[in-house]
Every structure is written in structure tokens, then in C-alpha cells.
C-alpha positions as CSV (number, residue, x, y, z in Angstrom):
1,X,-17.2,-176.3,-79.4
2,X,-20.3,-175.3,-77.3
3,X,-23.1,-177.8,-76.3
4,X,-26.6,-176.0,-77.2
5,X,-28.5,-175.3,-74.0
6,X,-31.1,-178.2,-73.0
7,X,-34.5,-176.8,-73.9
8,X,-36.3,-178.0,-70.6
9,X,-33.4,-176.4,-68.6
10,X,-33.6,-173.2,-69.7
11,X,-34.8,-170.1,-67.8
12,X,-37.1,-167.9,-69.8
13,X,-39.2,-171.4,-71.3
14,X,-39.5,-172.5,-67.5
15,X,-40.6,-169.5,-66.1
16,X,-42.9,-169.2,-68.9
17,X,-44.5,-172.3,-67.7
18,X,-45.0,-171.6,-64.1
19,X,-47.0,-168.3,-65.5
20,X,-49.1,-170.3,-68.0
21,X,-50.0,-172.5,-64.8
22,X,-50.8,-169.6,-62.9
23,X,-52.9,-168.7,-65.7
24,X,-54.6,-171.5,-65.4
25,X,-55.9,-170.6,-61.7
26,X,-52.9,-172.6,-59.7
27,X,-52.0,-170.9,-56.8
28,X,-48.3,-169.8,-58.1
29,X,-46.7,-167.2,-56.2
30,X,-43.5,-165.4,-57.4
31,X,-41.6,-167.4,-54.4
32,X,-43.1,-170.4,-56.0
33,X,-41.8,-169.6,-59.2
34,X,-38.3,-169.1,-57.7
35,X,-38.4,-172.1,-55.8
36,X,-39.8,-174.0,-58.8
37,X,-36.4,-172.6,-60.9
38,X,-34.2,-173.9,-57.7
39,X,-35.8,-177.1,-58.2
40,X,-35.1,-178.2,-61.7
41,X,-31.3,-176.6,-60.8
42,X,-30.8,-179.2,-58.0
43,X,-32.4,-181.8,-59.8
44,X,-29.9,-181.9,-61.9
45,X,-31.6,-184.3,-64.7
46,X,-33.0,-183.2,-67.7
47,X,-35.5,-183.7,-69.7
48,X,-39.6,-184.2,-69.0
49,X,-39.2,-186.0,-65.9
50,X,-37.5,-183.6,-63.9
51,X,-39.1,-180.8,-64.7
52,X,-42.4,-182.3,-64.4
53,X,-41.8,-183.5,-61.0
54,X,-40.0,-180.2,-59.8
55,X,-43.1,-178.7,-61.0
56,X,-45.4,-180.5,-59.0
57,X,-43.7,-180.1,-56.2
58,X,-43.9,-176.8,-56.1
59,X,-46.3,-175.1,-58.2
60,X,-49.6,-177.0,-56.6
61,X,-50.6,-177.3,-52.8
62,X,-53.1,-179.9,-53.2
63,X,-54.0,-183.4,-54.8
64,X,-56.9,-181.7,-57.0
65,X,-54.6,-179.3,-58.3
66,X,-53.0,-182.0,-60.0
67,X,-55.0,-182.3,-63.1
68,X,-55.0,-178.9,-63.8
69,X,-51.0,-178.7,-63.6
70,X,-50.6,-182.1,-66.2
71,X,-52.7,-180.4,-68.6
72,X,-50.9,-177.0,-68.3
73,X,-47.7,-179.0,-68.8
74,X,-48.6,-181.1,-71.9
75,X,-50.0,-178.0,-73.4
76,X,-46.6,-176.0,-72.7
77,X,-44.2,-178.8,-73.3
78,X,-46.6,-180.8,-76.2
79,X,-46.4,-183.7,-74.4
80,X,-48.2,-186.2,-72.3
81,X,-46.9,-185.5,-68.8
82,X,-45.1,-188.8,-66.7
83,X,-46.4,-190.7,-64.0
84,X,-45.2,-192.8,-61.4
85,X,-45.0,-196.6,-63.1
86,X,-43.0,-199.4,-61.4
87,X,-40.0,-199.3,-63.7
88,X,-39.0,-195.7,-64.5
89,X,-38.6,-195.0,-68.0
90,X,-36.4,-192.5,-69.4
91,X,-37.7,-190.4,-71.6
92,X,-35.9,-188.7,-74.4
93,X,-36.3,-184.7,-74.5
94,X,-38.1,-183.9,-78.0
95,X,-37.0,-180.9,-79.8
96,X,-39.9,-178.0,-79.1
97,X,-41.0,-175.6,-81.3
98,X,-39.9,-172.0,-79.9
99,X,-38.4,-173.9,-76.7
100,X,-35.1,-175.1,-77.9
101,X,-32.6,-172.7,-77.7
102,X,-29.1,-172.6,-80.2
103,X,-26.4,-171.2,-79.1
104,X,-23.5,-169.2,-80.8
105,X,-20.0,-169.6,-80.1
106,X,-20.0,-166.1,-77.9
107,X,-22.9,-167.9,-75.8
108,X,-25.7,-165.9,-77.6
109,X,-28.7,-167.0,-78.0
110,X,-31.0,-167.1,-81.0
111,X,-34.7,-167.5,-81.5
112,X,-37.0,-167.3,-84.3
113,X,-39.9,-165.2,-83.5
114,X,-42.6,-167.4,-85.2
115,X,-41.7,-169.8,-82.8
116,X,-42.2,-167.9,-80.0
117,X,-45.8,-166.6,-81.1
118,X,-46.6,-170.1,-81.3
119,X,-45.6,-170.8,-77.6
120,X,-47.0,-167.7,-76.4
121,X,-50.6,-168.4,-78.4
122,X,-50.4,-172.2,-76.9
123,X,-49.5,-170.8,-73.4
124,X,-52.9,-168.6,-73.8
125,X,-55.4,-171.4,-74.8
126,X,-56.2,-172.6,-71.1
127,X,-56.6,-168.8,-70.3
128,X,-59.1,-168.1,-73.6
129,X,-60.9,-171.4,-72.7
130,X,-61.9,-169.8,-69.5
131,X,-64.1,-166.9,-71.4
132,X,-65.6,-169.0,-74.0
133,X,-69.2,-169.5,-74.1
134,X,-69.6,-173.2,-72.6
135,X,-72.6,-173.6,-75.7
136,X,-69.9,-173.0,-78.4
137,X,-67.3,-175.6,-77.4
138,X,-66.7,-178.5,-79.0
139,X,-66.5,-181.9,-77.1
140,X,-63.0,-181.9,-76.2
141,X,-62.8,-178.6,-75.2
142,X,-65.7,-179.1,-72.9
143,X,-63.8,-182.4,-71.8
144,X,-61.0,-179.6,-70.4
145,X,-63.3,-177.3,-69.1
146,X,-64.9,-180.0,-66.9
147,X,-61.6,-180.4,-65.4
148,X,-60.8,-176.7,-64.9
149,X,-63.8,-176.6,-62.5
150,X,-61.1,-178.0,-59.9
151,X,-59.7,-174.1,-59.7
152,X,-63.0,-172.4,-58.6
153,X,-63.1,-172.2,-54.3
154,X,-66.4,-171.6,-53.7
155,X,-66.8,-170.6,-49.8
156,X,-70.0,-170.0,-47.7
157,X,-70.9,-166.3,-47.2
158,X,-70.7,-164.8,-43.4
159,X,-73.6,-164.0,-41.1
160,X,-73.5,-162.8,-37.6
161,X,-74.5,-165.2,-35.1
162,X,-76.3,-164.1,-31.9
163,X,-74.2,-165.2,-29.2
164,X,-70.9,-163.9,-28.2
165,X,-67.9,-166.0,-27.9
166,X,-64.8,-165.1,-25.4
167,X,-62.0,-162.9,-27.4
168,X,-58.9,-161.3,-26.5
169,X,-59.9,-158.1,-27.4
170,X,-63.8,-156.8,-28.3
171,X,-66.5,-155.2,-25.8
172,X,-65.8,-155.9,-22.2
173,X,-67.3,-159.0,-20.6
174,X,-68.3,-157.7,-17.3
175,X,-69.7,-161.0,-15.9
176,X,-67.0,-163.3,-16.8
177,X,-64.1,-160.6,-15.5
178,X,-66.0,-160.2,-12.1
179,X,-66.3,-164.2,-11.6
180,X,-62.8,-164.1,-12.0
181,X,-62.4,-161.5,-9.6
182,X,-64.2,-163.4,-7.4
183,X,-62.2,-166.8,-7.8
184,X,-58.8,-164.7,-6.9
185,X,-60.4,-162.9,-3.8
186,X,-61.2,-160.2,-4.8
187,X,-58.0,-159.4,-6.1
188,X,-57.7,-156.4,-9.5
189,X,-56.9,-158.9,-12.3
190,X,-56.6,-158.4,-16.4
191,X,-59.8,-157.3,-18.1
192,X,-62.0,-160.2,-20.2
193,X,-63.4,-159.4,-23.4
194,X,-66.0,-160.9,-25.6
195,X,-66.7,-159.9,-29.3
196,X,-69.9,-161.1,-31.5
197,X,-68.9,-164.6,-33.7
198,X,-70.4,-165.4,-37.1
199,X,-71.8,-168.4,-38.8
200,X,-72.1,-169.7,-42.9
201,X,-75.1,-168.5,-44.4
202,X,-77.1,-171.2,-46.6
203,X,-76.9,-170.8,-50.8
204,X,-79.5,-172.5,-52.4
205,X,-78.7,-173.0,-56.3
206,X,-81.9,-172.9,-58.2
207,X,-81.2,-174.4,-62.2
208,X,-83.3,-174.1,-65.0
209,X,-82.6,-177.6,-67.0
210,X,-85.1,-176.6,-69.8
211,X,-85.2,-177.1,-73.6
212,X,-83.5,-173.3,-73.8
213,X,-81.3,-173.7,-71.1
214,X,-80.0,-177.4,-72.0
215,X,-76.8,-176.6,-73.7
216,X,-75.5,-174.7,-70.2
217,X,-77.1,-177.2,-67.4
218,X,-74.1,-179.8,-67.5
219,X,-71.5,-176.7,-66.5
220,X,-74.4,-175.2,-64.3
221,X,-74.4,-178.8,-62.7
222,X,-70.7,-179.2,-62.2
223,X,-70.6,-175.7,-60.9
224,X,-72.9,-176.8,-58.6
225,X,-71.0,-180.5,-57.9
226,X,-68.2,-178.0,-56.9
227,X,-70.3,-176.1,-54.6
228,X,-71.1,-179.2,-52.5
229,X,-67.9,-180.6,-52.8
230,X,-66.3,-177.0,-51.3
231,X,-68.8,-176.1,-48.8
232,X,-70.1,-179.7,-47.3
233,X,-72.9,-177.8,-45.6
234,X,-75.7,-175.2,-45.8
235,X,-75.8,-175.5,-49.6
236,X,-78.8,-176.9,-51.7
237,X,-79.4,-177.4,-54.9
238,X,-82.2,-177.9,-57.4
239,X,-83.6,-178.3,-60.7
240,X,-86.3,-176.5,-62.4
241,X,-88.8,-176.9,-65.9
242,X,-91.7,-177.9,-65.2
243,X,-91.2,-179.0,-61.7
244,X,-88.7,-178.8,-58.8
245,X,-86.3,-181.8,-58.0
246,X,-83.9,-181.5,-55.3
247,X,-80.9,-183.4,-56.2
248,X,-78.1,-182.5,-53.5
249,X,-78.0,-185.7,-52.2
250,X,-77.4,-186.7,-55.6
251,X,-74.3,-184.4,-56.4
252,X,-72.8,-185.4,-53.2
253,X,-71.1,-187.6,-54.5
254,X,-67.3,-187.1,-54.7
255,X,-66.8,-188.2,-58.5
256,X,-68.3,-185.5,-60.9
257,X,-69.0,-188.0,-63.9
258,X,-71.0,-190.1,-61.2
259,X,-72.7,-187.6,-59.8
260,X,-74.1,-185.7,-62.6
261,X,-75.5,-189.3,-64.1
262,X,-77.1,-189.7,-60.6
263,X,-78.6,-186.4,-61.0
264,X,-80.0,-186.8,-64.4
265,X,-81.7,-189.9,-63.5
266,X,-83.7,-188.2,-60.7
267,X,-84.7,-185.2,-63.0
268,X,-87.9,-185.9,-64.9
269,X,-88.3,-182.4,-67.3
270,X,-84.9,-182.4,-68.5
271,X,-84.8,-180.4,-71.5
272,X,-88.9,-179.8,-71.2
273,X,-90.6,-176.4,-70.5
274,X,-90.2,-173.8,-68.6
275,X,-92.9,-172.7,-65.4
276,X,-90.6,-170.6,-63.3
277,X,-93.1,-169.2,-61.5
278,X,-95.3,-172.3,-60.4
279,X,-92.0,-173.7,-59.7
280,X,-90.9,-170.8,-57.4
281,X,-94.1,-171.2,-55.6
282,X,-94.0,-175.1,-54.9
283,X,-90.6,-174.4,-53.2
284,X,-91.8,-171.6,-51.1
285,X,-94.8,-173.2,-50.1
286,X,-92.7,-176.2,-49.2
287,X,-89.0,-174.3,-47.9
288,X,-90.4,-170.9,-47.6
289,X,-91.0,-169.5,-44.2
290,X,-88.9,-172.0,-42.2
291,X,-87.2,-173.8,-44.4
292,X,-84.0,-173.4,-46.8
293,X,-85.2,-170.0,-48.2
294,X,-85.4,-167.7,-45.4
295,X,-82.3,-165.8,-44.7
296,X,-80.0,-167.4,-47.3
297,X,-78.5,-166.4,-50.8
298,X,-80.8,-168.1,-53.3
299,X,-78.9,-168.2,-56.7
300,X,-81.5,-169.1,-60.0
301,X,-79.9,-169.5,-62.9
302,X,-82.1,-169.0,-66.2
303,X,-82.4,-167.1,-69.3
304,X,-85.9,-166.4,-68.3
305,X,-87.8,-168.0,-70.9
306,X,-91.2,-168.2,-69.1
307,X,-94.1,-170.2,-70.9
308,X,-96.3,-170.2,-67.9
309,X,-97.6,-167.1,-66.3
310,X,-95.3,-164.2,-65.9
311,X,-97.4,-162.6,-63.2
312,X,-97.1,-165.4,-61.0
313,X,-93.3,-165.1,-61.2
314,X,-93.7,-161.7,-60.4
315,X,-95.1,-162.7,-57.6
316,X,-93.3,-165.4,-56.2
317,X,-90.2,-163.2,-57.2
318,X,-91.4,-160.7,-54.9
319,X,-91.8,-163.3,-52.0
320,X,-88.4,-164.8,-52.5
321,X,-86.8,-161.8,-52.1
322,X,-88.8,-161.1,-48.7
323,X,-87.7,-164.1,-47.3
324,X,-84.0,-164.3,-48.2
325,X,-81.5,-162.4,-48.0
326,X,-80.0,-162.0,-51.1
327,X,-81.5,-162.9,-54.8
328,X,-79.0,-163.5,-57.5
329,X,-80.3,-163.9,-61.0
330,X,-77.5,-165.9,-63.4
331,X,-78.5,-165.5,-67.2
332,X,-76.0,-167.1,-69.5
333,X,-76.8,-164.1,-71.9
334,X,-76.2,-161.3,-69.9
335,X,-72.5,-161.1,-71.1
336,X,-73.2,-161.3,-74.6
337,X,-72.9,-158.0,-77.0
338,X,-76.1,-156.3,-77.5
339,X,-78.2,-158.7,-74.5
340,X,-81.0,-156.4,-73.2
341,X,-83.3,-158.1,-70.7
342,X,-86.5,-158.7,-72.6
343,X,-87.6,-162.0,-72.2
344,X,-90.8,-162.3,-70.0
345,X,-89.6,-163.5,-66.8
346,X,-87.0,-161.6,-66.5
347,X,-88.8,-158.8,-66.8
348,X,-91.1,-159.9,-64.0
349,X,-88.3,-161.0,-61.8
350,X,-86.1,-157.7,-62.6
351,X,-87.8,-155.9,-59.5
352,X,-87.4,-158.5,-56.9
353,X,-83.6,-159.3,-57.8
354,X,-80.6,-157.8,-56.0
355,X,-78.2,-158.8,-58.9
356,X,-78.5,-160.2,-62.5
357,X,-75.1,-161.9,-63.4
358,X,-73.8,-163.0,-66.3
359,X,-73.2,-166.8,-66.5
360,X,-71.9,-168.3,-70.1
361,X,-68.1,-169.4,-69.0
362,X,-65.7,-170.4,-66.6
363,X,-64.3,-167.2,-65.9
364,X,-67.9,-165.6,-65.0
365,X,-68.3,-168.7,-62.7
366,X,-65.6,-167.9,-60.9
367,X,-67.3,-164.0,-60.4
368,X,-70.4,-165.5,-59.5
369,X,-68.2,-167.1,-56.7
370,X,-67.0,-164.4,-55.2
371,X,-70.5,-162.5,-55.6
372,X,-71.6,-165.5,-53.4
373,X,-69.1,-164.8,-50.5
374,X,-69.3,-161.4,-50.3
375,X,-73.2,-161.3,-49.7
């Protein structure tokens, strides 16, 4: 009589996992996947703890990868994934719907389709959380989101810095080869070279927190938690209504949940009005010319709802984009169907921006990211 196949040992379900964590923005690579597969095979146990631990052994490179993979597991395997306790306890495979496999007795394998749409629809749900609007979810899904942050690598965009640094290949360096010459007599040696170096530009994260813009400003704020957190320096945020608060210092901090209460308490016009343009003005006046502005990529995100006046923020619009280098406008409704950009301020700031981005989800986060680096 033949044994039915174990359902956490068999290929197709496995690999099936290691996509959905790719999916999910782990860095799985099809050598990964392969060596994940070799894993579980030299294992040699079965059930959830060995393939949990094969898993994350393999499929993540780094500790805050780890909450992303757990999730990605007890969504694929509907369960709650192991951890290390002092006394290990064994824990008895459960049958899964579309995972367990029943074999014949020529060692064919049957399946019932239903169950396999349900796998492949609960395999997706990380993926479709990613485009969601972050206004529509309910609490627990926005309990997930927060921890999908973790994927996004936000990195510092490039500028070219002034001096040039030795190389071993570039423009000639005349003086540095002739010194050299000079040390060994006078004697023909190699050639030096020199080539031009580059430094991290600053990003300054400007975000509305007004009445309009409240239901986005806690994922604006852990967007911009992740910022810090990815690039330690050249990167400032603030807040904007009716004023301007600067609360890096605040979001420094290494927990999220922490630092977003630490925020809060240091923003005074949470969820007030909106003066965009006497904001813009207080921080040119005060980081303008030689401070944070000039020369770096200043990101505002708002929907442009502007109750003071719009020619003001024309104006200051206008300045901003004299000083720095690039202006990025983020408006969470700019990827919705049928969005035109009427509203007031943008229509003021429209001139003076280099990009208006859309900025509802996770996944147009992640654009906004690379937006960033590439300036």
C-alpha cells in the first residue's frame, strides 16, 4: 500500500511558497529557491518546523526580513509560524486545504481544483495588499501593512562631489605620477590616474498632516520612519497644516510604534488646516538659501487642499524649486481613476514641480523610492 505524500514535503506547494515570499518583496532568487528545496530534503523532518526553519535560512538575508517571511508563512501554510522556546515542541502537520496531496496506487497524484484556487487567491493577498489604498483598509490589514514597510530600501540619491579621489583608471593625474617619478629617480614608472567621486544628496520629506490628509499621514509617517532608519544621514523630515514642525529627531528612533507616538506628541495641527504656502515660506526663510533646501530633493506630500492663499504657494513653489534640485509632489489621489489636478494648490504648485507622483499604497511607495534615487 502507498503512504500519501507529506503535504509540507512536497515540491510544487514548497516552491509555491518561496514565490509568494518573493512576492512579498524578500530577496528570493531562483538559487535561493533551489537551495531552499535542498534544505527541507536534508532536513529530513517533516512537518511545520522544518520547513519553517529551512525557510528562514534561506529565503531572508537579514534579521528585518524576518517578519515579513513569518507572515508569508502563516498565510501560505494557515498557521502561526514556530519559534525558538526552551523545550522544543513537536508539532503535528495539519491537513491543508489544496496542499495535501493523495496519491494513487501508480504514484499519481490528484488535486481538486477548488483547492488550488484557494491557495493561489491566499498566496496573492500580501501581493494585493500592496496596491490597496492605505484609506480603505481596515485595522488589521493596516496592522500588516505597517510591517511590510520592512521591504522598501530607500537609498540616498548621488551627487558629484568636487574633489577627485585616486582611481585605477579615470583622467591622468599628472602631479601625483611625476612625484612618483621623482621618488624612483627619475625612473619611467606606471601611469596614476584620478577620477571625480560623488557624495548623498539630502531628501527633505515635507507631510501634510491636515484634516484631508489624516487618513494617509500614519503610512506617510512610517514611510518616512523607514527613510531615516535606511539612510542615517542627509534626510529630514517635517510636518505641515498650519505650521512647520521638524520631527526627525523624533522618528529616529529605532522602534516604529515609538517613534510615530513621539512624533505625534510634537505636532501641534494634527488633523487642522491646511496653509501650504505660509508654511513653505517659514521653511525657506529659515532652511532656504543655506540650509536643508538648497541643492537637495525636497519630497511634499499633499493633496493640495489649500485654504490659505494660493498665490503665495505659487510663489514659494517657485522659490523652492530655484533652490533645490529636484521638487517631487506626492498626492495620494493621483493614482485614482478619473483624478485631474484641480484642487487650488496644486494648481499653483503644478509649474514649479519636476514630478507629481501618485502616493495611496505600498506599492507606489516603493516607486516613489526609486524616483528618489534616481534624481
Amino acid at each position: 500500500m502507498t503512504r500519501p505524500q507529506d503535504p509540507w514535503r512536497t515540491d510544487e506547494t514548497l516552491a509555491g511558497f518561496a514565490r509568494a515570499c518573493r512576492a512579498a518583496g524578500l530577496p528570493v532568487t531562483p538559487d535561493r529557491s533551489r537551495t531552499f528545496l535542498a534544505a527541507v530534503a536534508a532536513v529530513g523532518l517533516t512537518g511545520r518546523h522544518g520547513v519553517y526553519w529551512s525557510g528562514r535560512a534561506t529565503l531572508t538575508a537579514e534579521p528585518d526580513q524576518i517578519a515579513v517571511y513569518d507572515r508569508v508563512f502563516e498565510a501560505w501554510f494557515d498557521g502561526e509560524a514556530p519559534r525558538l522556546t526552551g523545550q522544543r515542541r513537536a508539532v503535528p502537520p495539519r491537513p491543508l486545504a489544496g496542499l495535501t496531496d493523495t496519491a494513487s496506487g501508480d504514484g499519481a497524484t490528484d488535486r481538486d481544483p477548488a483547492d488550488v484556487e484557494v491557495v493561489r487567491a491566499r498566496a496573492s493577498d500580501l501581493d494585493l495588499l500592496r496596491h490597496r489604498d492605505v484609506a480603505e483598509l481596515t485595522p488589521g490589514e493596516k496592522a500588516m501593512l505597517a510591517q511590510l514597510f520592512a521591504v522598501l530600501r530607500p537609498s540616498a540619491p548621488r551627487r558629484r562631489a568636487l574633489r577627485r579621489r585616486p582611481h585605477h583608471r579615470g583622467e591622468v593625474d599628472l602631479r601625483r605620477t611625476l612625484r612618483a617619478e621623482l621618488r624612483r629617480g627619475g625612473e619611467v614608472g606606471p601611469m596614476l590616474f584620478r577620477h571625480l567621486t560623488s557624495r548623498p544628496r539630502r531628501v527633505v520629506l515635507v507631510i501634510d498632516v491636515s484634516g484631508s490628509m489624516d487618513a494617509y499621514a500614519d503610512a506617510l509617517l512610517r514611510l518616512a520612519h523607514v527613510w531615516l532608519r535606511s539612510v542615517p544621514r542627509g534626510v529630514e523630515v517635517l510636518t505641515c497644516g498650519t505650521r512647520l514642525t521638524r520631527v526627525t529627531r523624533a522618528l529616529r528612533v529605532r522602534d516604529a510604534e515609538q517613534a510615530l507616538r513621539q512624533a505625534g506628541e510634537q505636532v501641534p495641527d494634527w488633523s487642522g488646516g491646511t496653509r501650504l504656502g505660509e508654511v513653505l515660506q517659514a521653511f525657506l526663510d529659515r532652511w532656504g538659501q543655506r540650509g536643508m533646501a538648497r541643492g537637495a530633493v525636497v519630497v511634499i506630500f499633499s493633496d493640495g487642499w489649500e485654504r490659505g492663499e494660493v498665490g503665495l504657494l505659487a510663489e514659494q513653489t517657485a522659490r523652492l524649486h530655484r533652490l533645490a534640485h529636484r521638487v517631487i509632489w506626492v498626492n495620494p489621489h493621483r493614482g485614482k481613476a478619473g483624478y485631474r489636478p484641480v484642487q487650488g494648490g496644486i494648481v499653483a504648485a503644478l509649474p514649479n514641480i519636476d514630478q507629481l507622483l501618485a502616493g495611496h499604497s505600498l506599492a507606489t511607495f516603493a516607486e516613489l523610492v526609486e524616483v528618489v534615487r534616481r534624481a
